[in-house]
C-alpha positions in Angstrom: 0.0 0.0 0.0 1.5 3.5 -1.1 0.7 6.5 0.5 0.8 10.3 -1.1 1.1 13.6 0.9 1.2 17.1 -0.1 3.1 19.9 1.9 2.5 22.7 0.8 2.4 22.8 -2.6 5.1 20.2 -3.6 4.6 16.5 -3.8 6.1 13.8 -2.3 6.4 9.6 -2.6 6.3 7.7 0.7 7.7 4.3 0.9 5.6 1.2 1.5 5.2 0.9 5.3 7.3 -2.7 5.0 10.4 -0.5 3.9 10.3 2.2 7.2 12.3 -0.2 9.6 14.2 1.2 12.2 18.0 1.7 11.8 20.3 -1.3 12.2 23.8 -1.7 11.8 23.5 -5.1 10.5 21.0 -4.3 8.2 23.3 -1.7 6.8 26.5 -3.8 7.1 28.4 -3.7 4.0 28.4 -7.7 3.9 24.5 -7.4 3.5 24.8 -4.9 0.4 22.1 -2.7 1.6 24.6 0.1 1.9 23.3 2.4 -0.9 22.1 4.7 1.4 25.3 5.5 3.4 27.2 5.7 0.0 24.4 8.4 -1.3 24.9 10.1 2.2 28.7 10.3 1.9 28.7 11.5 -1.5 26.4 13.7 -1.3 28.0 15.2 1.7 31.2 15.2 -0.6 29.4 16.8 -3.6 29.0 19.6 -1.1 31.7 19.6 1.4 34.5 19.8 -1.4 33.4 22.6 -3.5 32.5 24.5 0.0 36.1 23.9 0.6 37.4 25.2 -2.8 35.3 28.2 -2.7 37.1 28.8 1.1 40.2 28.4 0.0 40.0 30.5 -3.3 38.3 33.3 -1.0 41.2 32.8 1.4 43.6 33.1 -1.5 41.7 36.1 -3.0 42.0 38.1 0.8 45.2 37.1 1.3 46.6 38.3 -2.0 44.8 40.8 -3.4 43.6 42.5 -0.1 46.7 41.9 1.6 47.0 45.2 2.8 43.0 45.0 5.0 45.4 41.6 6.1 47.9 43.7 7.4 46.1 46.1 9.3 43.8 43.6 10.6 47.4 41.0 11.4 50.1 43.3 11.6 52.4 40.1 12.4 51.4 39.1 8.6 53.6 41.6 7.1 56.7 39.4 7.3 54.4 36.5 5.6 54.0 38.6 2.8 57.2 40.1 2.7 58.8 36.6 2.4 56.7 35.6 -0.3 58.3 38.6 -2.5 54.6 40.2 -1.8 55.7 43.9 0.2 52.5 45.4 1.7 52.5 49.3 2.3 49.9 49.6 4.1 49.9 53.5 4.1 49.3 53.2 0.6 51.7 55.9 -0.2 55.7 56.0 -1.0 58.5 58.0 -0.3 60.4 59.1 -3.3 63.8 61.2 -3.9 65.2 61.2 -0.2 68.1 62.8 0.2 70.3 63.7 3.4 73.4 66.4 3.3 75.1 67.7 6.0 76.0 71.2 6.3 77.3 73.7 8.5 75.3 77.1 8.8 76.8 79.5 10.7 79.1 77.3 12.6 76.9 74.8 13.1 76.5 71.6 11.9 72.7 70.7 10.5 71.5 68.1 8.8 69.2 68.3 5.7 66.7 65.8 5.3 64.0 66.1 1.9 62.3 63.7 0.0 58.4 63.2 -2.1 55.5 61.2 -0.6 53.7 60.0 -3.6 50.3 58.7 -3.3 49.8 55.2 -4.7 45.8 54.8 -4.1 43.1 55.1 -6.1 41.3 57.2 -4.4 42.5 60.3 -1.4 44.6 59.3 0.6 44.6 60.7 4.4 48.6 61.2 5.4 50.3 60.8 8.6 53.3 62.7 9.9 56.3 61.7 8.6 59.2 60.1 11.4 62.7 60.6 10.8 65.4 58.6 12.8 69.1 58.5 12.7 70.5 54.9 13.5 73.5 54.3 14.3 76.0 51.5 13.0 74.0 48.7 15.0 70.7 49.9 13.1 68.9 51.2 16.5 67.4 54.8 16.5 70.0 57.2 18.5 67.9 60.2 17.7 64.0 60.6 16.5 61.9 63.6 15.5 58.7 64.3 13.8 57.7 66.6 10.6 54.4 67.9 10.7 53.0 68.2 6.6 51.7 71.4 5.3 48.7 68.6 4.1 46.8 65.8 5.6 46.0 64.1 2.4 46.7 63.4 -1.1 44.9 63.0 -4.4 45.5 60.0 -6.6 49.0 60.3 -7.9 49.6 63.3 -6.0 53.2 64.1 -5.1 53.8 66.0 -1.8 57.5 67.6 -1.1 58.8 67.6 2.6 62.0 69.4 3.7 63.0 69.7 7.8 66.6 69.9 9.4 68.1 68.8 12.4 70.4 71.7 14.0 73.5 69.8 15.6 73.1 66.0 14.9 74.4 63.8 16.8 78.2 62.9 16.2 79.0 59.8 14.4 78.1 58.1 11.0 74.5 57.3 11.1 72.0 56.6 8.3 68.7 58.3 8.2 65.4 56.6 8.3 62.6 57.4 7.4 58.3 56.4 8.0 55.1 57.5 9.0 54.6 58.6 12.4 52.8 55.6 14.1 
């Protein structure tokens, strides 16, 4: 005897009532070759489960590549990651250009010269921190540290921005200048 139900408006078959035994594990051994149903179960489960894993992974890859500078921010740590993988993430989104350092001596005085370009590299305006100079000395660590303010606080897309500041009596020594965005 068959049996018919609609819910809502969609049709369904019911089995015969002979065929709605409860589960058993020896009825569904494989010995007994009633497995069909597991099988379906499993792949099913991997018709979904691997293309829902494909589609995380390319998503994954997609972030992590192309968006790598949200990463960043989000992972700071993940800068090295990138960095390794020939991938360099600026996450400023901006680029200093034509640095140059000279010392001089202005009346009698030794000062040191720093200029140099921020160029914006965004597509759209770009807000603009200060901008950190540093002198390190031979062992790389900062032995002196001061901050520019900019005449702007953003940039247009592929503007350029010129910065100029000295330091009046730098520290004595050979040191190298660096130079960043104010954190």
């Amino acid at each position: 005897m068959q049996h018919q139900a609609v819910i809502a408006t969609g049709r369904f078959h019911v089995a015969p009532e002979d065929a709605c035994k409860p589960f058993s594990y020896a009825a569904h051994s494989p010995q007994s070759g009633s497995d069909r149903g597991g099988a379906r179960t499993k792949g099913l489960r991997r018709g979904i489960v691997l293309p829902l894993l494909a589609g995380i992974v390319l998503l994954g890859s997609y972030v992590a590549l192309v968006q790598r500078v949200h990463v960043v921010r989000f992972v700071p740590g993940a800068a090295g990651l990138f960095r390794a993988l020939g991938l360099p993430v600026n996450i400023f989104q901006a680029e200093f250009q034509n640095i140059r350092a000279n010392l001089t001596i202005r009346d009698g005085e030794a000062q040191l010269v720093v200029e140099g370009q921020i160029r914006n590299t965004r597509a759209a305006v770009n807000p603009l921190k200060d901008v950190q100079l540093s002198l390190l000395g031979s062992d790389g660590a900062a032995v002196y540290s001061w901050v520019v303010k900019l005449p702007q606080k953003s940039l247009k897309p592929g503007e350029i921005l010129g910065f100029k500041t000295s330091l009046v009596s730098p520290p004595a020594g050979n040191h190298s200048v660096a130079v960043s965005f104010a954190p």
